[in-house]
N, C-alpha and C positions, 0 to 999 in steps of 0.2 A: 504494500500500500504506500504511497506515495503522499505528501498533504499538496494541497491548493497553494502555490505562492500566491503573493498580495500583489503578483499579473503573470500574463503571460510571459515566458520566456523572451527574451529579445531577442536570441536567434538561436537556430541549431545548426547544430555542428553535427557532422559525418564522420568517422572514425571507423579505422577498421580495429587499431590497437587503440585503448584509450589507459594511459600512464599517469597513474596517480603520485604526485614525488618527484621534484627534479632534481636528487639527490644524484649522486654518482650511479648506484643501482636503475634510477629512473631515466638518468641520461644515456648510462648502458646498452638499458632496454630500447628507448627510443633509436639510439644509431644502428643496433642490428636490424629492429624493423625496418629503417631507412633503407639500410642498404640490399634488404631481402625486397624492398618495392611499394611496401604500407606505407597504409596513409596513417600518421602517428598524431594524435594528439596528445601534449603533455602539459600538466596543472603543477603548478608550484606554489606554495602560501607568499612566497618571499618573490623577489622579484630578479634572485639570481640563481643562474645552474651550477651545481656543484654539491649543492647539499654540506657535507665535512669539508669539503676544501673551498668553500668558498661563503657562503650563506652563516656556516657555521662555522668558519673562522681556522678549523684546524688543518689547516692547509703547510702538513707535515707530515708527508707520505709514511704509514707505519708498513716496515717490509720486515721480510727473514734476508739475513745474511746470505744463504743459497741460493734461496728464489731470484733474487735481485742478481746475485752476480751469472747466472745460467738468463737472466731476462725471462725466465717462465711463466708469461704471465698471460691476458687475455692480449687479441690482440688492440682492442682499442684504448685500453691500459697504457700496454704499449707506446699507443700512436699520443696519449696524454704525456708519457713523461719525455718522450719527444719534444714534443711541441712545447713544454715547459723549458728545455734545454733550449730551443729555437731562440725562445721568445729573451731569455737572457745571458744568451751566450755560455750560460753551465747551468747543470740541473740541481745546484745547489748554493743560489744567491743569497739566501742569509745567513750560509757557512754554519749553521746550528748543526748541532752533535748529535742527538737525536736522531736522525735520518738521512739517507743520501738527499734530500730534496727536501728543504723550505721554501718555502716563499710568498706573495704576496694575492690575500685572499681576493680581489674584486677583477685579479689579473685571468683565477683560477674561471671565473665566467666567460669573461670574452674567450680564453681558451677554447672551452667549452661550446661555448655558440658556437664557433667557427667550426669546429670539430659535425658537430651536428648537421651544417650548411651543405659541408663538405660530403656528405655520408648522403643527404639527401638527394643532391647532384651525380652522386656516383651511384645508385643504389634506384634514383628515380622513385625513390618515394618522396612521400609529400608531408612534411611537418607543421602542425598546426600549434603554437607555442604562446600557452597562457599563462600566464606571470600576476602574482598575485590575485591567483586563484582557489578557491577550497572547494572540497564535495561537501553541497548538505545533505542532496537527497537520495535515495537507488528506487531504481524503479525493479521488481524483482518479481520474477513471471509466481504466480499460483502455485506451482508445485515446490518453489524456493529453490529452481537450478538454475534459473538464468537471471541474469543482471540486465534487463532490458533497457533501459538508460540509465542516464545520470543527471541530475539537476547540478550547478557547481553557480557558484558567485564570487563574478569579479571587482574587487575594488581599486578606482583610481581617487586621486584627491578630487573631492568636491572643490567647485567653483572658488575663489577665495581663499582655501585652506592650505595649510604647511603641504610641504611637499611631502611625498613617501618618506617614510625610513627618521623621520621627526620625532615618532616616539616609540620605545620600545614596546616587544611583543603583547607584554600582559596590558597595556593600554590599547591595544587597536583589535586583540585577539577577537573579540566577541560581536566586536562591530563587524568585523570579518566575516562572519558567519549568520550574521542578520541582513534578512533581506531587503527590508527598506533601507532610502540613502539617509544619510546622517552629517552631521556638521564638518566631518573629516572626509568622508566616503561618499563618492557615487557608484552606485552598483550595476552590473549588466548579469542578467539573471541567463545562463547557457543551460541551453540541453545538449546531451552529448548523446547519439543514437549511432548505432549502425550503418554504414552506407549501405544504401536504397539498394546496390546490384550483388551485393556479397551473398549467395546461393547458399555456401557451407552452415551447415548445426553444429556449434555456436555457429554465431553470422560474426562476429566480436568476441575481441577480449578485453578484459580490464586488469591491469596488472598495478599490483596496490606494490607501490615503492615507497612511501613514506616513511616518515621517521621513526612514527609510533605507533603501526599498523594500524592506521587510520579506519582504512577499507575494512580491515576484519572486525572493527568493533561495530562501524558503522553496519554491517552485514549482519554481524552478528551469527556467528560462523566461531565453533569451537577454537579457543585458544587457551595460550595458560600466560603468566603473569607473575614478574618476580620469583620464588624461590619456590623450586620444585621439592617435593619431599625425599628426603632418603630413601634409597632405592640400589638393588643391584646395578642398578644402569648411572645411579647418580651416588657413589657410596660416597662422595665429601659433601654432602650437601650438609649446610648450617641449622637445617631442621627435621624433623621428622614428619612432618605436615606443612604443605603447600603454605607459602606466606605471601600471595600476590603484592603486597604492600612496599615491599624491598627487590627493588629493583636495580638497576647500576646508578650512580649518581648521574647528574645529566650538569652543562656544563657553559654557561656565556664566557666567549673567550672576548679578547681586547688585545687593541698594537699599543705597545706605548715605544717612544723613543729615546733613545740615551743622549741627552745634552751636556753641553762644555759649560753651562752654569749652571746653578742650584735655579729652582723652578717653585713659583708658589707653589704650595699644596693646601688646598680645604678639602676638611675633614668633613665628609658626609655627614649628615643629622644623627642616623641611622648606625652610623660606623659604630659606638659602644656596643650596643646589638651582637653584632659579629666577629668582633675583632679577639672573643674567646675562642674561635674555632680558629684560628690561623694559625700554619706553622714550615718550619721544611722541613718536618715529619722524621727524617734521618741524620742522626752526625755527620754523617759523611756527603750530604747534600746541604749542608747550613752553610751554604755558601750564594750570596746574591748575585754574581755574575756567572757564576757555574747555572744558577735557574736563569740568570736572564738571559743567556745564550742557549738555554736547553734546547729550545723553538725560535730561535733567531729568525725570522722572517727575512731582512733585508742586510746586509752589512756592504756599504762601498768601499771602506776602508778595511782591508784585513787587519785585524787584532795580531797582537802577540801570544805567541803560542803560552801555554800554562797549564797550571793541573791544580785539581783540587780530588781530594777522598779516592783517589786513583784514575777519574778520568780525564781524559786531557781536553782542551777546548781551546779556541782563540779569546783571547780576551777582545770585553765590549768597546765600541769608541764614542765620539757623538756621531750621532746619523743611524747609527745600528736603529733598529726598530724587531721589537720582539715580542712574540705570538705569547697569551700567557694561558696554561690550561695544567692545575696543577691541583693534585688530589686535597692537601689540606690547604688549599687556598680558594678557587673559582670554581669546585666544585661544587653542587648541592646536592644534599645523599639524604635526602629526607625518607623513612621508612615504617611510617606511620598510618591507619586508616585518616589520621586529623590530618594528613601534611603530603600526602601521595601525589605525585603529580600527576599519574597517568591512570586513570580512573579507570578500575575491576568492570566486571560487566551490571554486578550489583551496583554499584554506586552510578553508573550511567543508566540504570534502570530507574534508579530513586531517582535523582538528576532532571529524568521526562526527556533525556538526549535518543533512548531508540524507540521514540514515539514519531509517528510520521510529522517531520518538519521541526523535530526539536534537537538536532546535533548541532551540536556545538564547540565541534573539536575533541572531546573526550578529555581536554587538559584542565588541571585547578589555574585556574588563573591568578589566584592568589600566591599559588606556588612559586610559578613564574617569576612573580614580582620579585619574591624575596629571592631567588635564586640572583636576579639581575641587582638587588641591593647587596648582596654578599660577593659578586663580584668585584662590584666598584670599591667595595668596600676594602677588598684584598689589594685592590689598586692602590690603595694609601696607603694600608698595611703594608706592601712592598715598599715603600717610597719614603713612612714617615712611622711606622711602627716597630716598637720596643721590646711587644713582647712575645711568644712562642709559648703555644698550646701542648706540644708534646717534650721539648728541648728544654723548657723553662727561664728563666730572665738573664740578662748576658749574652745569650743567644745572634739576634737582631739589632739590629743598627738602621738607621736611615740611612736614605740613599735617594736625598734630593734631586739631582741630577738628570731629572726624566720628566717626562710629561706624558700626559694621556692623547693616543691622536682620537680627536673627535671632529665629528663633521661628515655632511655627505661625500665628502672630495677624500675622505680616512683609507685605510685599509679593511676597515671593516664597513663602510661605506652607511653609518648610521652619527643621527645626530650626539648622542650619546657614546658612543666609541665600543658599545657592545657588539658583540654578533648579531645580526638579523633574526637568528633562531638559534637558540640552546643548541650544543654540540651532543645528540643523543647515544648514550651507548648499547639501552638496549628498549627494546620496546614490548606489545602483544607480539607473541610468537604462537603459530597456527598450532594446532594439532591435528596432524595429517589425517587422511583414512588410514582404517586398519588396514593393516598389512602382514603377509608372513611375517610369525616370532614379535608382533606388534599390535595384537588385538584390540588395543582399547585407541589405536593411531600412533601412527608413525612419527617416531621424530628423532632426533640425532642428539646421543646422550655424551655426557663426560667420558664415560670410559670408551666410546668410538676416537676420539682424539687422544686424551693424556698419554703424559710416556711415564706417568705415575706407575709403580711396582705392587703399590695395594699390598704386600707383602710386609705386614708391619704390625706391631701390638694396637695400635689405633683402630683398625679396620679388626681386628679379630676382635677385639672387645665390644667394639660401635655395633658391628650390626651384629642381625642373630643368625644361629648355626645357619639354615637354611639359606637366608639370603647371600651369607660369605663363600658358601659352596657353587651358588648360582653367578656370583662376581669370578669366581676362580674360573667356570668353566667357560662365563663368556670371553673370558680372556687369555684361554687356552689353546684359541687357535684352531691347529690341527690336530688338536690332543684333544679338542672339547668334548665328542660325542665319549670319550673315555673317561672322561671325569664325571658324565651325566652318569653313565652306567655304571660307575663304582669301580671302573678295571682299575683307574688311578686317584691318588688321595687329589684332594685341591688341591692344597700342600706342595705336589712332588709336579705337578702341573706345568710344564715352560709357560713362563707370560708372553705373549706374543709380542714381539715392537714393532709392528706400525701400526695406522690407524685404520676401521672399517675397510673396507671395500664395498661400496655400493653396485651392486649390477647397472643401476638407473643413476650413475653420476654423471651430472650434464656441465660440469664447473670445478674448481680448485680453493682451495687455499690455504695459508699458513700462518700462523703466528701463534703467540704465545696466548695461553689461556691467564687474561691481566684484569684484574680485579679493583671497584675503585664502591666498595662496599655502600649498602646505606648506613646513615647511623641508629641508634638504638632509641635515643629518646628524641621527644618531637618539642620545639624545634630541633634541628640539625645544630645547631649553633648556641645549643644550651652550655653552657658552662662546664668542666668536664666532660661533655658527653665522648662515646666512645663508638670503635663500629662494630657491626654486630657480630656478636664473636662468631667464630666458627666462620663466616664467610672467605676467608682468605687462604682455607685447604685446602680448595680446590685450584688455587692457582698454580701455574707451575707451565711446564714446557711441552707439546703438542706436537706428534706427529703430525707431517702434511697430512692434509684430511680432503673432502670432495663433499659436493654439494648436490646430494641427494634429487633428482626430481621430484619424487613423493614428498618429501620437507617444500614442496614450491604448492602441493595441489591441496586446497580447504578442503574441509569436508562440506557437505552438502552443496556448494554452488560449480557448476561446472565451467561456468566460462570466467571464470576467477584463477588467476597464476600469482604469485606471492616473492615480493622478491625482497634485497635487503637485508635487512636484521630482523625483518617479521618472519622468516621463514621456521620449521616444524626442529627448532634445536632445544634444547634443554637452558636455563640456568646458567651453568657451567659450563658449555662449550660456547653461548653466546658467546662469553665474557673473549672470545679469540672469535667467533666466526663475526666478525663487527667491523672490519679494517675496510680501508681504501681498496686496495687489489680484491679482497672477496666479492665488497661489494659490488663492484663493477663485474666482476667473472658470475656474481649470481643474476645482474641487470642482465649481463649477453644471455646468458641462457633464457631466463623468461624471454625475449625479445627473440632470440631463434623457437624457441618452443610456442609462440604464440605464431608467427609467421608461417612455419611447420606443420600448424593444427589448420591454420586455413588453407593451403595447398593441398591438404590431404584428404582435409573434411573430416578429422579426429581428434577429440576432446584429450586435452594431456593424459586425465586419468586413464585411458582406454590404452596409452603408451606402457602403462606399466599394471594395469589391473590383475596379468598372469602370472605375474612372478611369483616362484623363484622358475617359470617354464622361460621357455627363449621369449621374446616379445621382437617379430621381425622391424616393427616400425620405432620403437625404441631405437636398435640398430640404426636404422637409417638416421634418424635425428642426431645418435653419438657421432656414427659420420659423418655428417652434415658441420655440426658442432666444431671439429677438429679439423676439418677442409678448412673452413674460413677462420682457421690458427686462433681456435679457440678453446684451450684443454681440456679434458674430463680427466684427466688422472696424470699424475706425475709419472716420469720415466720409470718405466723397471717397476712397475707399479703389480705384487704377485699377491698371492697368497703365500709365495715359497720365500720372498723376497723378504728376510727379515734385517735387513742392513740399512738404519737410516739413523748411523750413528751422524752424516755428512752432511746430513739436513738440517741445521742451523738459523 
């Protein structure tokens, strides 16, 4: 059911793929369809492509050491860290230690555009690109399988009013998603339908890329949320009952620049508030040019080389300008039913958000706010605060020196000097259909990645006999069907060392399983407060892994594909399936698998509904996939193949 807006539609739009999110995953999506021929329409809240690298400020490529030195990536990954080298003669202009590649967020769009343009010209599809856009409504056939349109509302500045990007999110969020215009917004009210000559069942797909699985709440399509419960599949998990409430913290990043004089500084109203949660959390990270060159965005001047706590860095100059995204500083890790930012299915029930015409984003907007006041407020903290939350006094020192860039003309390209949108790390994550060895739905647990050994007094005490028996054998390997039947103890079991193997991987990727917890009391920013224990067990180092097609397909809606950080993972394996490279390698996939479906006239789930039997059209899509150098598995990728000690 659909509600009435307060008018008609001002126009509709035709789509054969319709991309929610112009996130990396969603810009992904859009260039593959481009170059398979689709006509792509793409919706973004913000009015820049890039999502993490660019909207959201962290525009500091996270890579594994092997991947990056082999290039194993997708290939319009690829064609980005290219075009990022093009554009300023090295692919790493602000010389920050943290990754082969920083640099400057509003550059990371035009990139991107370009990139797109280019894709459509070569590819002969046709891009249809809405910016500052959001979905309120779905139009969703009688029996709950198809997505038959979309209603979405766009806002530009009303008559008179400040320009875009004037106030932050939590001030404009809600107008966003109201249909009538307002003292700030005029609105044009889109439907997004099917083109009129597309014959195939679906006729359309809608591929939800967003940051915080938007589509699936608005759907309302099984997912899960925050902390999964202990389980053979999840045996570090920090509860034994699901805790939707505690999610990863989420994150407004900010440029500021290193100046040759001291710089006024005002002290927030707000700053006392906050200034008990701030810290550099480690001994060996209490060092301010060691953090301010962590994410160095820009430096013309190279520094003098240097080390602090064993890592080596250049030192800062003036002109440097640095990305700032730092766990006890701009993070917010609120994990509270009072303080949650990304609202359960329950609370958007209560809410009247999955009532026809009452979505509203599914975010606390109050949340928001304070995330963006606890920002700025780390802003002064870095610059003019004394004291240290986990280090204690002595610690910190000012470091006048710097200024905040603000302004539309900024690196972050907002009046305020925040990001456009929170840098999310994890959001609703789907729960697949059942599947072989997965009956209640599919999804991609912690022990499909860790290189964790689970062979330890922790895990023998933690869980009970039964489930430690069922962790041993799932990680057995080749040995497992022996462990089930008793020929071998758990015990004497080899752990296997890599990760899963999916028949149905259509994608790659790697990085460490990295945890940035919520806190335990609400606010986040309580005094003492601490983070929730047991979260950080699960952290640790991660075979290369693959990206499941069944973790991309919801349950109940068919013409629905899932891409991003919403896709069918656990808890603990998000905390690594979240980076730069994934997500763009999970964007290409849905975007060939949507292309795919309408060439053939088959619904993704029907690619893999037989498994574990052969699935010929699966095949073809794998090959399809890896023609246009776009990975489903790493080299040497076996069951026999246990050697990835090199994988780094």
């Amino acid at each position: 059911m659909i509600a009435t807006p307060p008018r008609n539609p001002d126009k509709t739009v035709n789509c054969e793929i319709l991309v929610v999110g112009g996130g990396l995953s969603g810009v992904a999506t859009a260039y593959e369809g481009l170059l398979a021929g689709r006509t792509v329409c793409l919706t973004e809240i913000t009015d820049w492509l890039g999502g993490q690298i660019s909207a959201q400020g962290t525009s500091a490529l996270d890579e594994r050491p092997t991947q990056r030195a082999l290039k194993f990536y997708s290939r319009g990954y690829l064609e980005l860290r290219d075009r990022i080298q093009r554009k300023y003669g090295k692919l790493n202009p602000g010389n920050c230690w943290v990754s082969d590649s920083c640099f400057l967020p509003r550059d990371a769009h035009t990139i991107l555009t370009q990139m797109l343009k280019d894709a459509e010209n070569k590819g002969k599809g046709k891009l249809q690109w809405f910016g500052n856009t959001v979905i309120k409504e779905l139009d969703i056939s009688s029996d709950g399988k198809i997505i038959n349109s979309a209603i979405a509302i766009q806002h530009q500045p009303a008559k008179g009013a400040l320009p875009l990007n004037t106030y932050p999110l939590s001030q404009t969020i809600e107008d966003a998603y109201t249909y009538g215009n307002s003292s700030r917004f005029t609105k044009t009210i889109i439907r997004f339908v099917p083109k009129a000559n597309q014959q195939t069942s679906p006729n359309w797909y809608v591929v939800d890329a967003s940051e915080t699985g938007e589509i699936i709440g608005l759907a309302d399509v099984p997912y899960r949320l925050g902390i999964d419960a202990r389980s053979y599949l999840e045996p570090s998990a920090s509860s034994s009952e699901n805790d939707p409430f505690c999610p990863q913290g989420f994150t407004y990043t900010f440029a500021m620049e290193a100046t040759k004089e001291a710089q006024p500084q005002t002290m927030p109203a707000y700053y006392p508030q906050y200034a008990p949660y701030f810290s550099y959390e480690l001994q060996r990270l209490a060092n301010f040019d060691l953090v301010f060159t962590y994410r160095r965005i820009w430096s013309p001047t190279k520094g003098q080389p240097t080390k602090f706590g064993g890592i080596n860095f250049t030192a800062s100059s003036p002109g440097d300008i640095s990305m700032q995204n730092w766990t006890w500083g701009n993070d917010y890790r609120p994990g509270t039913a009072a303080d949650n930012l990304i609202y359960t299915r329950q609370q958007l029930e209560s809410t009247g958000q999955l009532q026809p015409g009452g979505w509203m984003g599914g975010l606390r907007t109050e949340t928001l706010r304070k995330g963006e006041e606890n920002a700025l407020s780390y802003y002064y903290w870095l610059v003019a605060g004394t004291t240290d939350s986990q280090l204690g006094n002595g610690v910190k020192q000012p470091y006048p020196n710097h200024r905040l860039l603000t302004g539309l003309d900024s690196p972050m390209g907002t009046v305020s000097g925040l990001s456009k949108y929170p840098y999310m790390r994890e959001g609703r994550r789907i729960i697949g259909r059942p599947s072989w060895g997965q009956a209640s739905g599919f999804g991609i647990w912690e022990i499909d990645i860790s290189r964790r050994d689970y062979n330890d007094e922790y895990y023998r005490k933690t869980l009970p006999a039964d489930m430690y028996k069922q962790l041993r054998a799932a990680l057995a390997g080749l040995e497992a069907t022996s462990v089930i039947s008793g020929q071998i103890s758990p015990d004497k079991a080899m752990r296997r060392t890599r990760s899963t193997i999916f028949p149905d991987s259509i994608g790659i990727g790697h990085y460490a399983i990295d945890f940035h917890p919520c806190m335990t009391q609400s606010p986040p920013e309580t005094p003492g407060n601490t983070e929730r224990a047991g979260e950080r067990r699960g952290a640790g180092q991660a075979y290369p892994f693959q990206i499941a097609l069944r973790a991309m397909i919801p349950q109940k809606i068919d013409n629905l594909i899932v891409g991003g950080k919403s896709i069918g993972t656990s808890h603990i394996a998000a905390a690594a399936y979240r980076v730069h490279s994934f997500e763009w390698s999970a964007g290409a996939a849905a975007g060939t698998v949507a292309a795919f479906a309408l060439k053939n006239a088959v619904a993704p789930y029907q690619l893999v509904d037989e498994l574990p039997k052969p699935e010929p059209q699966l095949e073809a899509l794998k090959r399809l996939l890896e023609q246009n150098g776009n990975p489903t598995a790493f080299p040497d990728t076996s069951i026999f193949n246990q050697n990835w000690e090199d994988w780094r």
